[in-house]
C-alpha positions in Angstrom: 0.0 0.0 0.0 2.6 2.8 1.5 0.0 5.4 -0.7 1.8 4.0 -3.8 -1.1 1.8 -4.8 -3.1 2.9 -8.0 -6.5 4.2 -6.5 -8.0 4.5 -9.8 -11.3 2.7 -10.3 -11.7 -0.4 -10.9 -14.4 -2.8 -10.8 -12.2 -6.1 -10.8 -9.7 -4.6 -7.7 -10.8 -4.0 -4.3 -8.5 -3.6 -1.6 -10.0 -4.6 2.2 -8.0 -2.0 4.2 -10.5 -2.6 7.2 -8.8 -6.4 7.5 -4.8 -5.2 7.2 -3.1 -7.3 10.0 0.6 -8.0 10.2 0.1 -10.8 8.0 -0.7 -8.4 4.9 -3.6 -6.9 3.0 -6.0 -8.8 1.3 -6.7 -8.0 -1.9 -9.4 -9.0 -4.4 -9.0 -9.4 -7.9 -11.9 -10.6 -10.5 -13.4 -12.3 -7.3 -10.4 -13.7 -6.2 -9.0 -12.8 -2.6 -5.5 -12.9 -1.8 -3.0 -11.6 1.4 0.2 -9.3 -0.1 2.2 -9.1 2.4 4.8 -6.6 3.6 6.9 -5.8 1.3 5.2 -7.5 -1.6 3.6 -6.6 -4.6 0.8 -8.1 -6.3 0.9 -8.0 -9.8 -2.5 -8.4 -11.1 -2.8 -8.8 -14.4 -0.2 -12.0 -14.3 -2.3 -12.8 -10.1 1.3 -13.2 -8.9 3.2 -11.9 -5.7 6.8 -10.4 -6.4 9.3 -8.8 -3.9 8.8 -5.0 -4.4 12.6 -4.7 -4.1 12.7 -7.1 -7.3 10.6 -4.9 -9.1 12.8 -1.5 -8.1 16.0 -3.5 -9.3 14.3 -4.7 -12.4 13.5 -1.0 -13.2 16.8 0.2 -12.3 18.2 -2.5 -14.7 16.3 -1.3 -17.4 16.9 2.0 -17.4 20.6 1.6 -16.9 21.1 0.8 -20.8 19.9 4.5 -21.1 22.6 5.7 -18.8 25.5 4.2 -19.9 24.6 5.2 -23.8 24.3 8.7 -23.0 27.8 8.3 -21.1 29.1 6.8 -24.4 27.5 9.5 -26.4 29.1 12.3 -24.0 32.7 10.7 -24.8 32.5 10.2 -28.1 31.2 14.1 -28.8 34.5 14.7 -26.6 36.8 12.5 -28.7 35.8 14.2 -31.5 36.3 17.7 -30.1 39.8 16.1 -29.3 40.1 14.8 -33.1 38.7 18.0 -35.3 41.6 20.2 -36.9 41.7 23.3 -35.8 40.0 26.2 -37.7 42.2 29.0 -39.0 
């Protein structure tokens, strides 16, 4: 939950805040109940559990890619400031 959950509406998801306890919340999808507990996430389209820090690694991951080709872009724009002749 930790205010990050998508409160849009939606007539398949229903979360049961009233019945939190330290096991988790449950959660109902298309009629189907289940507990996510701390430091879970329930992804519902696939009705699995994942560790949240999974999914904050796995979006890390994938937007590392980005990082590292604008750091290869940045050198190579100084290489060829390094490279050009110089104007007269």
């Amino acid at each position: 939950m930790n205010d990050k959950y998508n409160k849009s509406p939606s007539k398949h998801i229903s979360v049961d805040s009233s019945h939190a306890s330290s096991n988790g919340v449950p959660i109902t999808v298309n009629g189907k109940t289940k507990i996510v507990p701390v430091g879970s996430t329930l992804l519902t389209r696939k009705n699995k559990l994942i560790d949240s820090y999974k999914l904050k690694a796995q979006a890390r991951k994938q937007a590392m890619p980005k990082t590292e080709q604008k750091a290869v872009s940045k050198r190579l724009e100084e290489v060829q400031i390094l490279n050009a002749k110089p104007q007269q």
